[in-house]
C-alpha positions as a Markdown table, in Angstrom:
| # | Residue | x | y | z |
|---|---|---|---|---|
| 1 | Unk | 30.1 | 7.3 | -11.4 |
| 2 | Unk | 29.5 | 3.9 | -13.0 |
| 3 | Unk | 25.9 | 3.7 | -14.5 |
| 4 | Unk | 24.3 | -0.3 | -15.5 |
| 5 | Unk | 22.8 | 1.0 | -18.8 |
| 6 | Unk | 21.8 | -3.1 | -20.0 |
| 7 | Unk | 20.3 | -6.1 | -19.1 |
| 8 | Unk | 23.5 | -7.6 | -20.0 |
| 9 | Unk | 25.3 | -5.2 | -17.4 |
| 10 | Unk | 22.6 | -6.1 | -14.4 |
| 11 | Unk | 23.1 | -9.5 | -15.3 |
| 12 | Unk | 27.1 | -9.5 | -14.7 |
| 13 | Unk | 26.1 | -8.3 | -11.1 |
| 14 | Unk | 23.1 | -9.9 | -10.5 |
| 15 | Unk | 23.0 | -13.4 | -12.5 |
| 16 | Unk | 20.6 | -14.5 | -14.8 |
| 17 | Unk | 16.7 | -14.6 | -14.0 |
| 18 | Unk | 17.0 | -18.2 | -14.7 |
| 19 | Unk | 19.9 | -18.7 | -12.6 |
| 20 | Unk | 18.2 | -18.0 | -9.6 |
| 21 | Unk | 17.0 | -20.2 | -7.0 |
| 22 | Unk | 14.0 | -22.3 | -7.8 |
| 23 | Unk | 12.9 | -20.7 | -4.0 |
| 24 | Unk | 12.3 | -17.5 | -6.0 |
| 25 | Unk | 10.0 | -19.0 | -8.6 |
| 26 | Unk | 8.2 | -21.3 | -7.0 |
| 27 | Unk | 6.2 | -18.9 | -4.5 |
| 28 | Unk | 4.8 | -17.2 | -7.8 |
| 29 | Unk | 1.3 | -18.0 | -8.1 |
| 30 | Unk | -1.8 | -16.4 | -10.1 |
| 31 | Unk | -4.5 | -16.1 | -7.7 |
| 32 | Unk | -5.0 | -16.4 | -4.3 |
| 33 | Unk | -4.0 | -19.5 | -2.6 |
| 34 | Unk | -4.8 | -20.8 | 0.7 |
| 35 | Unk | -1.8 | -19.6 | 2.5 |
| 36 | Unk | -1.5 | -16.4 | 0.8 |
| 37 | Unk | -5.4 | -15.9 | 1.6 |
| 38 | Unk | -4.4 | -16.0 | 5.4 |
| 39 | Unk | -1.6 | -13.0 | 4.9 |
| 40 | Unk | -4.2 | -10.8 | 3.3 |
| 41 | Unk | -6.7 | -11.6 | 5.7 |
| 42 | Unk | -4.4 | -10.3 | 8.6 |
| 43 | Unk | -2.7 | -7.3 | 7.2 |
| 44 | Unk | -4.3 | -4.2 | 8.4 |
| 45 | Unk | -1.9 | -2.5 | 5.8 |
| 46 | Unk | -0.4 | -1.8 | 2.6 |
| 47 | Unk | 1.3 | 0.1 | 0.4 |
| 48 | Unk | -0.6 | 0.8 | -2.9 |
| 49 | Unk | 1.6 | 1.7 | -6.4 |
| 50 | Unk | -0.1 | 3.2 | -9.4 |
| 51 | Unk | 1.1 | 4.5 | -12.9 |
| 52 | Unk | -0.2 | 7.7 | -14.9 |
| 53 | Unk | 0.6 | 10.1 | -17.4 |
| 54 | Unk | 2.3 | 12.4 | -14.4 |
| 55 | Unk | 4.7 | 9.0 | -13.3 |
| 56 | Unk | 4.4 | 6.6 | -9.9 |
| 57 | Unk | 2.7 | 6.6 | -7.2 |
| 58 | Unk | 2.6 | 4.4 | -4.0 |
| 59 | Unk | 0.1 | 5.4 | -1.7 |
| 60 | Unk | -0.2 | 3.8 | 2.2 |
| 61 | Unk | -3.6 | 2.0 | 2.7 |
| 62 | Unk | -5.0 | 0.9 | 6.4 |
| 63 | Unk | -7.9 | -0.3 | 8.4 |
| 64 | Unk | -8.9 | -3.5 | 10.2 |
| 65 | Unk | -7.3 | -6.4 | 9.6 |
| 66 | Unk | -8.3 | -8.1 | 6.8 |
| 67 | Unk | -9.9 | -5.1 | 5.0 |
| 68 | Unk | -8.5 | -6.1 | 1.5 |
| 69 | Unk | -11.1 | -8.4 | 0.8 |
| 70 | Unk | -11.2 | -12.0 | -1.5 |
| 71 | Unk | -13.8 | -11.8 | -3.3 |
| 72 | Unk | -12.3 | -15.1 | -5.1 |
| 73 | Unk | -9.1 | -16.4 | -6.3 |
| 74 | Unk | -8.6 | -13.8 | -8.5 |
| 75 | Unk | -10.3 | -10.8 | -7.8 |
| 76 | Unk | -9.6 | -8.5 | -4.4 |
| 77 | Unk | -11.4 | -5.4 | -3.3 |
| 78 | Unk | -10.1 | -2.6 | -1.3 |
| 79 | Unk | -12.4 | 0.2 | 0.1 |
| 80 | Unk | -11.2 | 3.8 | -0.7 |
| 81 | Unk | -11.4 | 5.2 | 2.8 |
| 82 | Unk | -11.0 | 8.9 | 4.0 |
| 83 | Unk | -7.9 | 11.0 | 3.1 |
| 84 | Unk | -6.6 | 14.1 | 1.7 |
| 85 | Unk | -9.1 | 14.0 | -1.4 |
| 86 | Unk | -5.7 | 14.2 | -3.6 |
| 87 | Unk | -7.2 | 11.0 | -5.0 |
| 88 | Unk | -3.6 | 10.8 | -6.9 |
| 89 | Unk | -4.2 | 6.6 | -6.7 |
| 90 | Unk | -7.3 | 7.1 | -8.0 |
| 91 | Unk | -6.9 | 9.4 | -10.6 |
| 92 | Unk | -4.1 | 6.7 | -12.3 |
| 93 | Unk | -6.2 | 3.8 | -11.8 |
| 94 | Unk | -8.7 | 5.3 | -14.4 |
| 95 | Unk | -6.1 | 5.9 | -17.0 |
| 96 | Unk | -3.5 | 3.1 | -16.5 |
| 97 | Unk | -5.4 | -0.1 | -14.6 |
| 98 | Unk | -1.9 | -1.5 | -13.4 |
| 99 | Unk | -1.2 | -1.8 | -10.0 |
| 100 | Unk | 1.2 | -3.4 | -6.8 |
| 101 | Unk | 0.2 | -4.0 | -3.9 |
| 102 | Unk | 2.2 | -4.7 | -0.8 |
| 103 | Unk | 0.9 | -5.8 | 2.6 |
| 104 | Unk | 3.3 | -5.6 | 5.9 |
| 105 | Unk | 1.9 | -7.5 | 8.9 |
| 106 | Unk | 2.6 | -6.4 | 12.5 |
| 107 | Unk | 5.0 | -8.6 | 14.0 |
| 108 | Unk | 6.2 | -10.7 | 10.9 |
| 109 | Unk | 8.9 | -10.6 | 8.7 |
| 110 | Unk | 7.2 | -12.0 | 5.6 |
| 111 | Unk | 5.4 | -9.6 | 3.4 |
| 112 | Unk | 3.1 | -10.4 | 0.8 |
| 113 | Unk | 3.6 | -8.6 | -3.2 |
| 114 | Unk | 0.8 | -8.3 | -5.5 |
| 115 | Unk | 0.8 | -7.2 | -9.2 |
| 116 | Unk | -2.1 | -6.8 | -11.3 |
| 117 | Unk | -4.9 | -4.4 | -12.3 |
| 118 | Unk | -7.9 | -2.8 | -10.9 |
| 119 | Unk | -11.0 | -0.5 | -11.5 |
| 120 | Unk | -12.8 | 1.5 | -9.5 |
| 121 | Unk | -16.4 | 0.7 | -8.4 |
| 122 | Unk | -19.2 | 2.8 | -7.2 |
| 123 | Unk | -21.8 | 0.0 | -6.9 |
| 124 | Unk | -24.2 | 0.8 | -4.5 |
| 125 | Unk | -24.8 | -2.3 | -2.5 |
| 126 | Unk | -20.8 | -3.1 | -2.7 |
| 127 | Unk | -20.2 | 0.4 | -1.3 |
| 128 | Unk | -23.0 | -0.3 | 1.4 |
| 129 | Unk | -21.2 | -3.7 | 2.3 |
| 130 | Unk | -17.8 | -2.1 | 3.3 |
| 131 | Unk | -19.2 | 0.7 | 6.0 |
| 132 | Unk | -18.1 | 1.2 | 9.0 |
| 133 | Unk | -20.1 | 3.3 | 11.6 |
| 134 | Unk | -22.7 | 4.2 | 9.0 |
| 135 | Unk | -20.4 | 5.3 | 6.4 |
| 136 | Unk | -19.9 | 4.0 | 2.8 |
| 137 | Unk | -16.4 | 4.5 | 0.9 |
| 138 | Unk | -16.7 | 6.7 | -2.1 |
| 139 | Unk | -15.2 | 3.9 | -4.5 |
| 140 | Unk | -13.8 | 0.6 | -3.9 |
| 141 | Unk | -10.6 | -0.3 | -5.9 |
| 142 | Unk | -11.1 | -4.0 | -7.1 |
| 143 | Unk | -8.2 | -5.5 | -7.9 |
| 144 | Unk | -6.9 | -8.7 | -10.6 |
| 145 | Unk | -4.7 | -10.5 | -9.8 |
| 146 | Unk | -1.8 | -11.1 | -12.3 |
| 147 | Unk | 1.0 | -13.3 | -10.0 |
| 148 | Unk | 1.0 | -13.3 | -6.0 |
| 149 | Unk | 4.3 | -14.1 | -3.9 |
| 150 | Unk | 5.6 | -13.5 | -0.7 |
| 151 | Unk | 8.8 | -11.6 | 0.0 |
| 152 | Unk | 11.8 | -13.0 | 2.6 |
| 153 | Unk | 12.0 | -11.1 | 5.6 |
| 154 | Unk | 15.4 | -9.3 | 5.0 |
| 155 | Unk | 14.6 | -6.0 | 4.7 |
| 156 | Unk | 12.7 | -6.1 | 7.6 |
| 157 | Unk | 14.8 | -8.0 | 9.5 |
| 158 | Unk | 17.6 | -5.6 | 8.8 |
| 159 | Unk | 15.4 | -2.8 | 9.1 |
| 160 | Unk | 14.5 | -4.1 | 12.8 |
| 161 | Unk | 10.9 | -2.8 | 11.9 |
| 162 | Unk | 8.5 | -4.3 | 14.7 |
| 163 | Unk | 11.2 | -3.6 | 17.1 |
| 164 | Unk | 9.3 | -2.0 | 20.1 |
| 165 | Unk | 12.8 | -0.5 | 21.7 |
| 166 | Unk | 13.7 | 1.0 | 17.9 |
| 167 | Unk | 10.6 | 3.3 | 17.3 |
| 168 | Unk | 11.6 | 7.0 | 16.9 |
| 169 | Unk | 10.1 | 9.3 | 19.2 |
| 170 | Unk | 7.7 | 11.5 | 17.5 |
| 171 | Unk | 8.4 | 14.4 | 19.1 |
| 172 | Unk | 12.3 | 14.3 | 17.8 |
| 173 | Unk | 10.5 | 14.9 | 14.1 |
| 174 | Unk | 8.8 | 17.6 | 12.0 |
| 175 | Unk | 4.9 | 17.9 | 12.9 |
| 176 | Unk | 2.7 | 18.1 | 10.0 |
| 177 | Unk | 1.6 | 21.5 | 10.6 |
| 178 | Unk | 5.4 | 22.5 | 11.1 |
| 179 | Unk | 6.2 | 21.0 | 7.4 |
| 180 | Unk | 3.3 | 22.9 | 5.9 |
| 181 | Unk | 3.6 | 26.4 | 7.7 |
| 182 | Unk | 7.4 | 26.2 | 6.3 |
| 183 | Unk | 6.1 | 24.8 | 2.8 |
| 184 | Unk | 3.6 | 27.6 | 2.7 |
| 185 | Unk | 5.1 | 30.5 | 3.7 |
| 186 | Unk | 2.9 | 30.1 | 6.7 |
| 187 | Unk | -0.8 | 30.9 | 4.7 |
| 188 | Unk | -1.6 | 27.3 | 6.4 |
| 189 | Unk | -0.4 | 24.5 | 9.0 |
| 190 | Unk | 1.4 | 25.7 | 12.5 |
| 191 | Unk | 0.7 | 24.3 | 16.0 |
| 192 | Unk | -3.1 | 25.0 | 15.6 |
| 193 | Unk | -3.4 | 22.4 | 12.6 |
| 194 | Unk | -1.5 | 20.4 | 14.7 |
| 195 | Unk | -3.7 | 20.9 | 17.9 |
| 196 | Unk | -6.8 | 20.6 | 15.6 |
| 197 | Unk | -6.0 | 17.2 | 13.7 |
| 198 | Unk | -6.8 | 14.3 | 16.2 |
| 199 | Unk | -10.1 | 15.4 | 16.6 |
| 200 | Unk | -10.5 | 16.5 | 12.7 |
| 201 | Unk | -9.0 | 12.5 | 12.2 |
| 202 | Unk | -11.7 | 11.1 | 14.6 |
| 203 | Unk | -14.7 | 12.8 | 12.8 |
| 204 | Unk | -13.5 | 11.9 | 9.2 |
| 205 | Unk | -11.8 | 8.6 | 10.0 |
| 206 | Unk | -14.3 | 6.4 | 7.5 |
């Protein structure tokens, strides 16, 4: 097996990074601009990646449209909503600030990177402003942003994401309680996690 060990090798493939299309550069901005400011504000998702003494991690964020919010040009603020209190984002954020962000939005082929760095608020009156039926986030991640630039729609054209007539029938994979009765030896998980978790999800959704 043939293993790119250099720059120099990647750039035999590849090309030089100033070789490429000025397309490439050009949509590389340092805050927030007006167009990018309308992707963030209707993405009701994105995939957050974080750096720590244990490696990566890229963590899948969601709510209502627009719930990344621009607090100016420069700064972005994400609620830290309910999950499985691994806090693994978290936990890098406070010992390595750097962070990528990456929003998908429903239906459209362009998606929208983000590099930067972020801390982790507990400001009371911030918390307070990002509830939803009564309840506060624990922390809000608020973000800087380094450079901002969309991302062509090939991998999701390829992929054939928003594709209602390619969606995989979720009864053809692995249930969550299945993958952790087998992963545990069956001390937790099987069909009554499964049964359980909709209405667990509906009582701890914010």
């Amino acid at each position: 097996m043939s293993v790119i060990e250099t720059i120099e090798q990647l750039e035999e493939i590849y090309g030089r990074l100033d070789d490429i299309g000025e397309a490439s550069t050009a949509k590389v901005a340092d805050c927030v601009t007006a167009q990018y400011r309308r992707l963030i504000e209707v993405s009701p998702f994105a995939a957050l990646a974080t750096t720590g003494p244990e490696g990566l991690d890229c963590s899948p964020r969601g709510d209502k449209p627009g719930f990344v919010r621009i607090h100016d040009e420069r700064t972005l603020m994400m609620p830290d909503r309910r999950g499985n209190n691994r806090v693994d984002s978290l936990r890098n954020i406070v010992r390595d600030p750097n962070i990528a962000v990456l929003f998908l939005i429903p239906g459209a082929g362009t998606t929208l990177r983000i590099n930067g760095t972020a801390h982790l608020s507990t400001d009371t009156d911030l918390l307070a402003s990002f509830a939803v039926e009564e309840k506060a986030p624990r922390t809000v991640i608020v973000m800087t942003v380094g450079e901002i630039y969309f991302q062509c729609a090939r991998a999701i054209v390829r992929s054939d994401l928003w594709n209602p007539d390619k969606r995989v029938d979720p009864k053809t994979l692995p249930t969550p309680g299945e993958i952790l009765a087998e992963m545990s030896e069956r001390r937790v998980g099987g069909p009554e996690y499964d049964r359980q978790w909709p209405e667990r999800a509906r009582q701890t959704m914010w």
